[in-house]
C-alpha positions as a Markdown table, in Angstrom:
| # | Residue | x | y | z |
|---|---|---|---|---|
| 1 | Unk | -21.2 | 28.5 | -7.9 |
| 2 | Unk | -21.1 | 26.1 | -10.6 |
| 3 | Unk | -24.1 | 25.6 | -13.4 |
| 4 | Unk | -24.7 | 23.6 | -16.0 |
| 5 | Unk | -26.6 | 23.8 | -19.3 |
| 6 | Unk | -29.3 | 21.6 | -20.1 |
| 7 | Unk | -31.5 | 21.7 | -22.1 |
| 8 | Unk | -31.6 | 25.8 | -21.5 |
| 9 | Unk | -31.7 | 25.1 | -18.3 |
| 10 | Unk | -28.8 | 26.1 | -15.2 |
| 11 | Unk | -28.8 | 23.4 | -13.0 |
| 12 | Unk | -26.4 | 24.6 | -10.3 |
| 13 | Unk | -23.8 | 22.9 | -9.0 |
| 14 | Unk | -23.3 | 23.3 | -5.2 |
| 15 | Unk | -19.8 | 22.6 | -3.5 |
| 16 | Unk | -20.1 | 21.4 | 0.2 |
| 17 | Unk | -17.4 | 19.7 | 2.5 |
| 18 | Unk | -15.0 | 19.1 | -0.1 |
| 19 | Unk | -18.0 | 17.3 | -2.6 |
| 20 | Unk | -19.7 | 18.6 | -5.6 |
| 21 | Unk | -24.2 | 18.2 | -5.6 |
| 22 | Unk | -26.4 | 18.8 | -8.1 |
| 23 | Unk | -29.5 | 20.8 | -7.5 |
| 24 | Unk | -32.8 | 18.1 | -7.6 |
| 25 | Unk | -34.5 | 21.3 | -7.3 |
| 26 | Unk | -33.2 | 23.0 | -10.7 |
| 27 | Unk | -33.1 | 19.9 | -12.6 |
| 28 | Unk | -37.4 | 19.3 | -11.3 |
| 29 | Unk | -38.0 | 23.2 | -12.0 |
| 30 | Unk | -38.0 | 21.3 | -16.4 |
| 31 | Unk | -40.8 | 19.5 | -15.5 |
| 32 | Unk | -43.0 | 22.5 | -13.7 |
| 33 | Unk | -41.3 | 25.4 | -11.9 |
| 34 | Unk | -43.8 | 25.7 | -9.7 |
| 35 | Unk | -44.5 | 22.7 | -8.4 |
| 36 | Unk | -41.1 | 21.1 | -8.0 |
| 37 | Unk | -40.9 | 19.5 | -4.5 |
| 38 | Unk | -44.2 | 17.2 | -5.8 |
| 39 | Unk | -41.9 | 16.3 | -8.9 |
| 40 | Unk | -38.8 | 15.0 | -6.7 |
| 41 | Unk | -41.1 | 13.1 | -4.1 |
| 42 | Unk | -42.8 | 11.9 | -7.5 |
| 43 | Unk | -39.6 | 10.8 | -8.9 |
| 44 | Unk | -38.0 | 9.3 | -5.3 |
| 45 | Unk | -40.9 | 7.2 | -5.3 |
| 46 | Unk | -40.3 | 5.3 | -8.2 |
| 47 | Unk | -39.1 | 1.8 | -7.9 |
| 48 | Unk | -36.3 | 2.4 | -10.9 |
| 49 | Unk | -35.2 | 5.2 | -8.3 |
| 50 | Unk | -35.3 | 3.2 | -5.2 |
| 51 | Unk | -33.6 | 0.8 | -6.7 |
| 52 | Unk | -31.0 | 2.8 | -8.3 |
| 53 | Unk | -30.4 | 4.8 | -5.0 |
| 54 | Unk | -30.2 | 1.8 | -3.1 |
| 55 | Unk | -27.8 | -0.3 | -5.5 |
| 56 | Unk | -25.7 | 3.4 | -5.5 |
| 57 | Unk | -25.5 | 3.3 | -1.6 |
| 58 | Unk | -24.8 | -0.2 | -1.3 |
| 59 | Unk | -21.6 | 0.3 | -3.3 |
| 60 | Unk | -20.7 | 3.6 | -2.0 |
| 61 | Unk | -22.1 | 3.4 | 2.2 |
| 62 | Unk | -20.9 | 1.3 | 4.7 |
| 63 | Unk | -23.5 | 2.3 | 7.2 |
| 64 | Unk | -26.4 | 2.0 | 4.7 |
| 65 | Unk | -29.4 | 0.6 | 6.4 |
| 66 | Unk | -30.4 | -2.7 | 3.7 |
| 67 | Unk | -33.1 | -3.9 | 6.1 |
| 68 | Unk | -34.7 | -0.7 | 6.1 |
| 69 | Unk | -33.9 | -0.1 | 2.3 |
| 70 | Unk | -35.8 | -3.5 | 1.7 |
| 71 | Unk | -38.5 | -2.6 | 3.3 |
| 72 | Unk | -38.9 | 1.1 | 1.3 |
| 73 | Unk | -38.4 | -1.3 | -2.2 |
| 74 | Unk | -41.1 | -3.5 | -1.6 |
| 75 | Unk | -43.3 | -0.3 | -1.1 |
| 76 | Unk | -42.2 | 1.5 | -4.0 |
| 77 | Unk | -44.2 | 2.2 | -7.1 |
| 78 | Unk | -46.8 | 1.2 | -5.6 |
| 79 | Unk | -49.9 | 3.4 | -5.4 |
| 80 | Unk | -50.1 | 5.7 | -2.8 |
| 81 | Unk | -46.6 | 5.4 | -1.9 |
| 82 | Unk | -44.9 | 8.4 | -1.3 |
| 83 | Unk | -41.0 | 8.8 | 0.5 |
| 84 | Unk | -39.5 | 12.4 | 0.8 |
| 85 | Unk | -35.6 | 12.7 | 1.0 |
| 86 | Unk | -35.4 | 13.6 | 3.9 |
| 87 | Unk | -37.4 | 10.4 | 4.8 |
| 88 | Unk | -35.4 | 8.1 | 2.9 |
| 89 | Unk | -32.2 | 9.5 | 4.4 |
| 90 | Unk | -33.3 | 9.2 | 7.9 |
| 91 | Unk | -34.7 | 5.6 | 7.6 |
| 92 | Unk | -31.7 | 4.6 | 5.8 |
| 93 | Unk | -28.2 | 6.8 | 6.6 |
| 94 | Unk | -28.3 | 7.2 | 3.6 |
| 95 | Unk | -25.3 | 9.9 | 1.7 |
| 96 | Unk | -25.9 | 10.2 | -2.1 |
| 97 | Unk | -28.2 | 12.8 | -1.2 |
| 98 | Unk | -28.7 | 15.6 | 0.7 |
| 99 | Unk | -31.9 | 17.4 | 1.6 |
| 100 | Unk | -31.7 | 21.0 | 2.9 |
| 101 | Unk | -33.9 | 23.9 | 3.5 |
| 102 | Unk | -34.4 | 26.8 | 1.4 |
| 103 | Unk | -32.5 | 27.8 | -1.8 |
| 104 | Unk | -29.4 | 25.5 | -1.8 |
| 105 | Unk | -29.5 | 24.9 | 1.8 |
């Protein structure tokens, strides 16, 4: 397995199917190691992120649900609002990321 260095920090990279991921997980363990599933839902709740996401699998996913991907950007940033990956990949096939159980799935 793969890491990279940033910040002092391993960020692993994790090969699946032929395609290279980067741990969320590692990268949210710089902001509090123990709390780090709170910091990604924080962070995919954003509207910069749901925007980014959804420009990113626009370009990149024929099958990516827009209707549904409208409806999450309206909501997000807003208080209260709170989307998991798992969540946002379900409502919208989306592929840019990948949420798996326990220690790089």
């Amino acid at each position: 397995m793969k890491k990279i260095n940033a910040l002092g920090f391993n960020i692993s990279v994790i090969r699946k199917d032929n395609e290279d991921y980067i741990s969320l997980t590692d990268m949210a363990k710089f902001k509090n190691p123990e709390t780090t599933g709170i910091v990604i839902v924080n962070w995919l709740s954003t509207k910069y992120t749901t925007q980014f996401m959804g420009a990113w699998e626009q370009v990149h996913n024929p099958k990516f649900n827009v209707m549904e991907f409208n409806n999450i950007k309206n909501q997000a940033g807003t208080n209260g609002y709170i989307i998991t990956s798992s969540r946002w990949i379900k409502a919208t096939n989306a592929i840019g990321i990948k949420s798996s159980a326990g220690r790089y799935g």
